[in-house]
N, C-alpha and C positions, 0 to 999 in steps of 0.2 A: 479228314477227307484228303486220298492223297491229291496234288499238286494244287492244292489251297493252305494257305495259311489260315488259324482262326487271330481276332482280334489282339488277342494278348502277345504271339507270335509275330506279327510284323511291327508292333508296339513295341516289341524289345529289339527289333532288328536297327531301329533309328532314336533308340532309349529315347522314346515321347511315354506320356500315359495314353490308353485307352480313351480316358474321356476326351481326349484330341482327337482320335479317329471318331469316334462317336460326334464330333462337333463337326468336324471334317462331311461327316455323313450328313448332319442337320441341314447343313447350308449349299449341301449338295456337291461340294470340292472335291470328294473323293467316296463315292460311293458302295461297298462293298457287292462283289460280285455276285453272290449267293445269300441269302439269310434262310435259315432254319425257322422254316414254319412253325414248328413246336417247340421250341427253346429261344430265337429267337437269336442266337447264335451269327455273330456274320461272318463272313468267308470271305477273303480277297484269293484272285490267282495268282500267278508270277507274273503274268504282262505289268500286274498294278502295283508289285512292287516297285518298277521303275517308275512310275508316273507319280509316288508316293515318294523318292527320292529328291524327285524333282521336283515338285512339292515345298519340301523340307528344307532344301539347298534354295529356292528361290526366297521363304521364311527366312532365312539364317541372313540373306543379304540387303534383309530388312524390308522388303516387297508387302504391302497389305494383302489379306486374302482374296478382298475384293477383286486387286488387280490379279494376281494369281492366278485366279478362277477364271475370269478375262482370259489372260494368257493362255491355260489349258485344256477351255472350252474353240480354242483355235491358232493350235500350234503350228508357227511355217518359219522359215527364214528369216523373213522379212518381219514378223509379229515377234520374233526372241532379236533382231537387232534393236529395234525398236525400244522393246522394255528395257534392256543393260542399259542404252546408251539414256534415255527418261533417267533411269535411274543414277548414272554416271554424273549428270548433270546435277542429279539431286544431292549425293552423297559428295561433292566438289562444291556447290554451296554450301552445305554444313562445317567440311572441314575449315571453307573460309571463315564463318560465323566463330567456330571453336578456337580457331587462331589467333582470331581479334581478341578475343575473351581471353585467350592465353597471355596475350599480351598486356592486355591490362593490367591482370592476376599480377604479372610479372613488373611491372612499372609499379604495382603498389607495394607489394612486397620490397621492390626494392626499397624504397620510400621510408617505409616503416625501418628496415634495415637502419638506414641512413639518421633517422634521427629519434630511434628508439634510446640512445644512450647518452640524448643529449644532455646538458645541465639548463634544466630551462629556471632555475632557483638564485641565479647569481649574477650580480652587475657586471663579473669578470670580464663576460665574455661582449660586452654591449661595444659594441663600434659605430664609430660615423663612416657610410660609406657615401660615395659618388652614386647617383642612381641616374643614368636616360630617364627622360620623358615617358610617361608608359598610360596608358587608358586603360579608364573602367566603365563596366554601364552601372550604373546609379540606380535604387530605386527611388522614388519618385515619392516617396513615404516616409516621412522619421519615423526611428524604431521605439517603441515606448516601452516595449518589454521582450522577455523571451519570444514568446507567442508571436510578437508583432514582425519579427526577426525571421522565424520559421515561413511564415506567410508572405514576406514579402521576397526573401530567398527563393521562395518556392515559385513564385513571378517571374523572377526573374532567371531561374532556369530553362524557363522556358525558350529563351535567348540562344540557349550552348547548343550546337551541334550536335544532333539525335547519338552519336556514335560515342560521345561521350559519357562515361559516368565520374560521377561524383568517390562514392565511396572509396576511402582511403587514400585521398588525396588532398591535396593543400590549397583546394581554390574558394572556398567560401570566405569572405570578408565582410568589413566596415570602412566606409570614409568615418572618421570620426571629427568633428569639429575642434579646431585646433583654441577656439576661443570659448569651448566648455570645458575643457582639459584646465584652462588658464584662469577658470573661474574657482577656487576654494570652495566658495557656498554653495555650487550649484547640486542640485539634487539627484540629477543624472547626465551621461552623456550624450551630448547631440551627435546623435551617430547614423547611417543609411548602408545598410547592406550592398555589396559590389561583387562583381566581379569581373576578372581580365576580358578587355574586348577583344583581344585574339582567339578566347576559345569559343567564341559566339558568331551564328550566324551574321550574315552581312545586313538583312533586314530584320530589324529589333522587334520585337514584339512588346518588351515592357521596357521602364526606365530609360535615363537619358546617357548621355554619353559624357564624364569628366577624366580632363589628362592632370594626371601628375605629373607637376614638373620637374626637369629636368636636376640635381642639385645635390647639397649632403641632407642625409638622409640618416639620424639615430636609430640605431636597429637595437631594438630592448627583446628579449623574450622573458616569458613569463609564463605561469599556470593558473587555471580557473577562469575565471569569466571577467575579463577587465571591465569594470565599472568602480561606478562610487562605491567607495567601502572596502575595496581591493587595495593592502598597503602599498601592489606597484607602483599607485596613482604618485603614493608621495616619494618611492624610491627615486622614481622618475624625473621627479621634480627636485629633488637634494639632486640626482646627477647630474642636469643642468646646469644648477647654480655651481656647482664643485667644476663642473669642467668648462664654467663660461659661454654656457650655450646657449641660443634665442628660439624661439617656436616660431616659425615665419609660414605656416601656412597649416592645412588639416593634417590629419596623422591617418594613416593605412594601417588598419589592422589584417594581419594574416592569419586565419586559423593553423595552424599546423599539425595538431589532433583534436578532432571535432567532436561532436557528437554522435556522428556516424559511425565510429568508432570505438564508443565509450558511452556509458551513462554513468560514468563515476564524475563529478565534476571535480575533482583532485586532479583525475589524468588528464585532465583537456590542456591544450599548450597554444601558444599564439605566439607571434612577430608581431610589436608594432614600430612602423616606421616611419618617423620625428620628422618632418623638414627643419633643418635646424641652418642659423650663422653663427659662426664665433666672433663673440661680442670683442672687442679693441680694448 
């Protein structure tokens, strides 16, 4: 027909399929000018090429059809400022969302960088350093197993600041009892999941609040899951007596590759760090 396009021809003018105009058509968005009573054939004009442009260009800038349809069942100045700037606002939230996310990507990435090549296998590198005073919130629950650890962790995240995540990062810990470390016989350690009270909201919702004080501090790392059974236990403890050391308070454990990370428990790694005196 001349100056109508059939279906397949304005289909290919803005490369959609068919079945898009035919959807187009269903919902009433853009309705074909003419249809063939006996073939059933539809026919848009050239006016409707442009309204099918525009259409397609508002698609493209991510617009739902709904509003669309909105939009071009009443088109005016005032009703297209309108939607850009709706939409302006929307796509300016997103990028802010994506940037946060970027950033994190990026702090963990670095992270990993940072101590993917560490030697976490060797006393070499164990130093006593000076530590500030620093708080933890506590949970409120000794840990009696994996399970009980996961769960109470899980409490206590509740705590941290919505904008935070976890994954692939260094913040999940343990207070661990400095007088289950000191006990040979004991059959596990008295330990309570922690974490930093800087990354947590100001009103706590779980656990309590303990500072570590201020002092040297035996920084050991190691791999797998420190507990009983773990030869660190007794590394630990020949490095003490070798370097004249005292345990004068609980020990902080760091995770530094977690489970979040890994289910291999080979690659998981930790910081624990000693409040220690050098004995006279």
């Amino acid at each position: 027909m001349k100056d109508y396009l059939n279906i397949t021809q304005l289909a290919k003018l803005r490369n959609v399929t068919t079945e898009t105009l035919r959807h187009y058509d269903r919902i009433g968005l853009l309705k074909p000018e003419y249809v063939d009573e006996f073939t059933g054939y539809r026919y848009y004009s050239m006016n409707q090429v442009e309204l099918f442009d525009t259409i397609i260009d508002l698609k493209n800038l991510g617009l739902p059809l709904k509003d669309i349809a909105a939009y071009m069942s009443s088109r005016n100045i005032g009703n297209t400022y309108t939607l850009l700037t709706s939409k302006e606002s929307d796509l300016k939230r997103e990028i802010a969302e994506k940037q946060k996310q970027l950033k994190q990507i990026q702090q963990k990435i670095q992270y990993l960088e940072q101590i993917r090549d560490m030697d976490f296998d060797s006393s070499e590198k164990w130093e006593v350093h000076e530590r500030k005073a620093r708080k933890l919130v506590v949970s409120t629950a000794e840990e009696a197993s994996i399970i009980d650890f996961f769960y109470e962790f899980t409490k206590l995240r509740a705590n941290m600041e919505s904008e935070y995540t976890m994954f692939g990062t260094n913040v999940s810990g343990s207070v661990i009892l400095g007088e289950s470390f000191s006990d040979i016989d004991a059959k596990r350690l008295t330990r309570y999941p922690a974490i930093p009270l800087e990354l947590c909201k100001k009103k706590l919702d779980y656990g309590k609040v303990m500072e570590l004080p201020a002092g040297k501090y035996l920084c050991c790392y190691g791999r797998g899951l420190f507990q009983v059974g773990n030869p660190m236990l007794n590394q630990i403890r020949e490095y003490l007596a070798r370097k004249k050391l005292k345990i004068v308070g609980d020990f902080y454990e760091r995770d530094m590759l977690d489970m979040s990370l890994t289910n291999d428990e080979k690659e998981l790694a930790y910081c624990i760090e000693i409040p220690v005196e050098v004995l006279t």
